[in-house]
Each structure stands twice: as structure tokens, then as C-alpha cells.
Jmol script that loads the backbone (N, CA, C; Angstrom):
load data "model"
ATOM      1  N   UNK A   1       5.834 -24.041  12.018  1.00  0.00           N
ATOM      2  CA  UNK A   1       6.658 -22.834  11.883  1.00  0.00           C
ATOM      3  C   UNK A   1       6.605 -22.323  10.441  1.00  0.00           C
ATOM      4  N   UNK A   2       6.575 -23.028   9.306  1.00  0.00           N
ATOM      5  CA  UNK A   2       6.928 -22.694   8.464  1.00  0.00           C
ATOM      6  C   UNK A   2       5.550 -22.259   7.624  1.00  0.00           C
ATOM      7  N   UNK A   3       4.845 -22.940   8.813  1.00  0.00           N
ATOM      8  CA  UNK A   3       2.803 -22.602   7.690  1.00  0.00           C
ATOM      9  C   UNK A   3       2.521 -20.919   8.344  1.00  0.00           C
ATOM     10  N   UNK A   4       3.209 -20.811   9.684  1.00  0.00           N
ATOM     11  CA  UNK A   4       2.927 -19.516  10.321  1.00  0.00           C
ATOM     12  C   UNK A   4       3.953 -18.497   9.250  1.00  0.00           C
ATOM     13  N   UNK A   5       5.124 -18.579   8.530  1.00  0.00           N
ATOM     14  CA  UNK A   5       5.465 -18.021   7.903  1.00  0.00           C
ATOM     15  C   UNK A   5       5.464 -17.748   6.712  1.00  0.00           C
ATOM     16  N   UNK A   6       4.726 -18.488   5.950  1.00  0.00           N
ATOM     17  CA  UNK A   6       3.872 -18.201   4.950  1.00  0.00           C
ATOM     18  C   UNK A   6       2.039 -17.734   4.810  1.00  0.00           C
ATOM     19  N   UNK A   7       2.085 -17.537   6.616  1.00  0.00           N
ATOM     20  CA  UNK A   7       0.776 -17.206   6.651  1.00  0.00           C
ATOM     21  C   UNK A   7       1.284 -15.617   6.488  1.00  0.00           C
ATOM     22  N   UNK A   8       2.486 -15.646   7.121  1.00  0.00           N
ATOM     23  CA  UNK A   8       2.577 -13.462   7.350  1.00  0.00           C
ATOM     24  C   UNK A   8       3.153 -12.945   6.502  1.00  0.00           C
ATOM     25  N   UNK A   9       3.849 -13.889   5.591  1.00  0.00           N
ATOM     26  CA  UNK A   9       4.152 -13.335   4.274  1.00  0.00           C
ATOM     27  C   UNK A   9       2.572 -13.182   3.188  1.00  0.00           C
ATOM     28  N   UNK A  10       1.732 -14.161   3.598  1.00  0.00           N
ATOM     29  CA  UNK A  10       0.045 -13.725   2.895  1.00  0.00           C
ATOM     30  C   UNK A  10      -0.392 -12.395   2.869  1.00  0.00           C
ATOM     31  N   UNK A  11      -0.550 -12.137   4.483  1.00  0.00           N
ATOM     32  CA  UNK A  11      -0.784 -10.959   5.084  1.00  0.00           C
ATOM     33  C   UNK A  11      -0.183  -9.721   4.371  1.00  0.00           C
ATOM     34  N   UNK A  12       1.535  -9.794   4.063  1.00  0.00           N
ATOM     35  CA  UNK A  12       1.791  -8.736   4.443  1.00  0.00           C
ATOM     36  C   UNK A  12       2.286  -8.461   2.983  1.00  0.00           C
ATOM     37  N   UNK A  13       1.946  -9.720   1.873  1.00  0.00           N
ATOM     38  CA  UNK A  13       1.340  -9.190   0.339  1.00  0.00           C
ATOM     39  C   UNK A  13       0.197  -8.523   0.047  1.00  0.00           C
ATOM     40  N   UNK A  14      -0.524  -9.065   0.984  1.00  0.00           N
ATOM     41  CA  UNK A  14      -1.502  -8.657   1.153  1.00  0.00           C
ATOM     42  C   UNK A  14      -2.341  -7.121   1.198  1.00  0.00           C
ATOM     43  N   UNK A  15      -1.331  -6.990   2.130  1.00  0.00           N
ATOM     44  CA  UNK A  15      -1.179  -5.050   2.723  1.00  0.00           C
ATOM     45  C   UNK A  15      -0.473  -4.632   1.692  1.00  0.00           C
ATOM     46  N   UNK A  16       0.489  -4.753   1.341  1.00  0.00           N
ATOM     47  CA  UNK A  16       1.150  -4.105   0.206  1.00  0.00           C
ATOM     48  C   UNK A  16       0.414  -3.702  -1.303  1.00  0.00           C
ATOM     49  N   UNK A  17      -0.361  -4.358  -1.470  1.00  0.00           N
ATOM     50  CA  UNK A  17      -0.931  -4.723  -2.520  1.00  0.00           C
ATOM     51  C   UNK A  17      -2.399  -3.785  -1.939  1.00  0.00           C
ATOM     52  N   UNK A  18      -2.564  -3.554  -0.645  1.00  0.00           N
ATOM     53  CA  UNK A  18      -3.901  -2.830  -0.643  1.00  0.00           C
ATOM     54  C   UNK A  18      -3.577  -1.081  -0.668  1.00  0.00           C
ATOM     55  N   UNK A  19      -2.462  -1.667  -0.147  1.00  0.00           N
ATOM     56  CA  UNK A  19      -1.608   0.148   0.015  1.00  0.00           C
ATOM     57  C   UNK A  19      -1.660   0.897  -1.382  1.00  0.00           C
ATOM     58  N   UNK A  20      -0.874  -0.269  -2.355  1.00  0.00           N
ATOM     59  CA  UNK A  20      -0.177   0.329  -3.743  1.00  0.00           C
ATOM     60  C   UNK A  20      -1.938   0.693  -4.486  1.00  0.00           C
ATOM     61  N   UNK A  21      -3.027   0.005  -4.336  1.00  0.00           N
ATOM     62  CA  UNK A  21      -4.173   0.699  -4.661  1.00  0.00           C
ATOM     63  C   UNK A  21      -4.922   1.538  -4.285  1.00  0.00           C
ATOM     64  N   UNK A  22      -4.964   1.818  -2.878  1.00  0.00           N
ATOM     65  CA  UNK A  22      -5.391   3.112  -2.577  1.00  0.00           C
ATOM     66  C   UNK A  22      -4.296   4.399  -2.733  1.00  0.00           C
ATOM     67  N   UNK A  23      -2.744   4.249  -2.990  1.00  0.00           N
ATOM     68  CA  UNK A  23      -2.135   5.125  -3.351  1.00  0.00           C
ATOM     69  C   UNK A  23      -1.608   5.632  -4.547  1.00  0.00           C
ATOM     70  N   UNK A  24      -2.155   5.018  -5.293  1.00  0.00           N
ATOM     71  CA  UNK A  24      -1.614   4.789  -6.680  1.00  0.00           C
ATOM     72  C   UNK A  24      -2.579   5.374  -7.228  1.00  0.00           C
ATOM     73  N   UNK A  25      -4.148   5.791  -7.046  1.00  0.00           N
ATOM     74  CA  UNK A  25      -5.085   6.872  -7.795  1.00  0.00           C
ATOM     75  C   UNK A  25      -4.437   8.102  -7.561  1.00  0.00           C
ATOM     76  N   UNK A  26      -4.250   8.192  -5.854  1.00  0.00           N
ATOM     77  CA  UNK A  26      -4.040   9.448  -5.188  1.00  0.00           C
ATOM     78  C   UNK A  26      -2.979  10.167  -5.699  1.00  0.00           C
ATOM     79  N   UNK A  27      -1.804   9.317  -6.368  1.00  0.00           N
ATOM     80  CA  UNK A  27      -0.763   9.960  -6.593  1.00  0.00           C
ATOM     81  C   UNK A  27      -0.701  10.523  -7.911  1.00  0.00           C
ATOM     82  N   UNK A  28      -1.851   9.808  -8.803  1.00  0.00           N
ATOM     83  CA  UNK A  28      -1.886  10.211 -10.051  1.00  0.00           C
ATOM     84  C   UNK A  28      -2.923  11.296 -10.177  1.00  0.00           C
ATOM     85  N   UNK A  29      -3.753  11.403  -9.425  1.00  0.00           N
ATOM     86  CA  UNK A  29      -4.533  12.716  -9.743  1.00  0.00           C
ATOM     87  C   UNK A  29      -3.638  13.785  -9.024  1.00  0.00           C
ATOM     88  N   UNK A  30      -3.926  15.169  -9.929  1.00  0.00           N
ATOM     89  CA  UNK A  30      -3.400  16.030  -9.977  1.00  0.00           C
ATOM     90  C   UNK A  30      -3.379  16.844  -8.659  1.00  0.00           C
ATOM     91  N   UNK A  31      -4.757  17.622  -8.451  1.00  0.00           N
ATOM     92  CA  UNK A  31      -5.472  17.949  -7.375  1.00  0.00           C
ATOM     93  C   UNK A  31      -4.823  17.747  -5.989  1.00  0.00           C
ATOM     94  N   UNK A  32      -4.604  15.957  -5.636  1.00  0.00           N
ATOM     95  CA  UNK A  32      -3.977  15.403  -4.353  1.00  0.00           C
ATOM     96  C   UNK A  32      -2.895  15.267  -3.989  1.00  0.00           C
ATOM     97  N   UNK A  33      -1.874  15.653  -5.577  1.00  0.00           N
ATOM     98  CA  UNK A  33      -0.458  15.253  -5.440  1.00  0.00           C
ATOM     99  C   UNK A  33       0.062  16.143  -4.160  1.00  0.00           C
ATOM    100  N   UNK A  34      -0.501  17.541  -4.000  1.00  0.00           N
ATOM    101  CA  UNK A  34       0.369  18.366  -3.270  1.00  0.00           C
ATOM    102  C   UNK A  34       0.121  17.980  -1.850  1.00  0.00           C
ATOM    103  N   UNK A  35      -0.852  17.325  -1.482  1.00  0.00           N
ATOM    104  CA  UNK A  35      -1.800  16.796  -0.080  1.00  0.00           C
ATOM    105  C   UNK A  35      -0.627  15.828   0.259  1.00  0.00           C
ATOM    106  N   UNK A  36      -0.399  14.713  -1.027  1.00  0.00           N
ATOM    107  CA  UNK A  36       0.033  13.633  -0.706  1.00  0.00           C
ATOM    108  C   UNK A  36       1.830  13.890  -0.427  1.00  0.00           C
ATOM    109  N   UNK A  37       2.610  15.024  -1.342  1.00  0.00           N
ATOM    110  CA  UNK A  37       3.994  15.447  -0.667  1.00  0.00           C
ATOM    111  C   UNK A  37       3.867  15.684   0.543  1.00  0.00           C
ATOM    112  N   UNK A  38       2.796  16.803   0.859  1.00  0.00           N
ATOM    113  CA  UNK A  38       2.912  17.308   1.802  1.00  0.00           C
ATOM    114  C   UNK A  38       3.036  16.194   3.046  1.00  0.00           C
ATOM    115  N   UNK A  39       2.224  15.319   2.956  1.00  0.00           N
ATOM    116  CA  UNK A  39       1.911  14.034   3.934  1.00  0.00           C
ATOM    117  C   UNK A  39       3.557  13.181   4.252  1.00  0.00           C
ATOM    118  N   UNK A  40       4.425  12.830   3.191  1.00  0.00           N
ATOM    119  CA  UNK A  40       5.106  12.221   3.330  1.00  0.00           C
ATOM    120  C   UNK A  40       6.515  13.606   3.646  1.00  0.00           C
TER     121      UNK A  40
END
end "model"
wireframe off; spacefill off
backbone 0.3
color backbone group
């Protein structure tokens, strides 16, 4: 139980950490900012 819950806490650093880099150019270039309000 407890290896399965440190397996989905891996995972789901994991994702977080892939998110904050593909969104973190996007938000800083200028160009995409209005794409990226608009999106959220």
C-alpha cells in the first residue's frame, strides 16, 4: 500500500513538474500571453 503511494505521488511530481515547463516559456513570451488568458 504504501510503495503504491509513493509510486502516485512519483507520477504526479512528475506531471507537475512537466506542466510548470511547458507553461512557464508560454507564459513568459509575450506574443502567447493573450492565447494563454484566453485559454484559461
Amino acid at each position: 500500500m504504501r510503495t503504491l503511494v509513493r509510486l502516485l505521488l512519483t507520477l504526479l511530481t512528475g506531471a507537475v513538474t512537466a506542466l510548470a515547463g511547458t507553461a512557464a516559456p508560454a507564459a513568459a513570451s509575450p506574443p502567447r500571453r493573450g492565447t494563454w488568458a484566453r485559454r484559461t
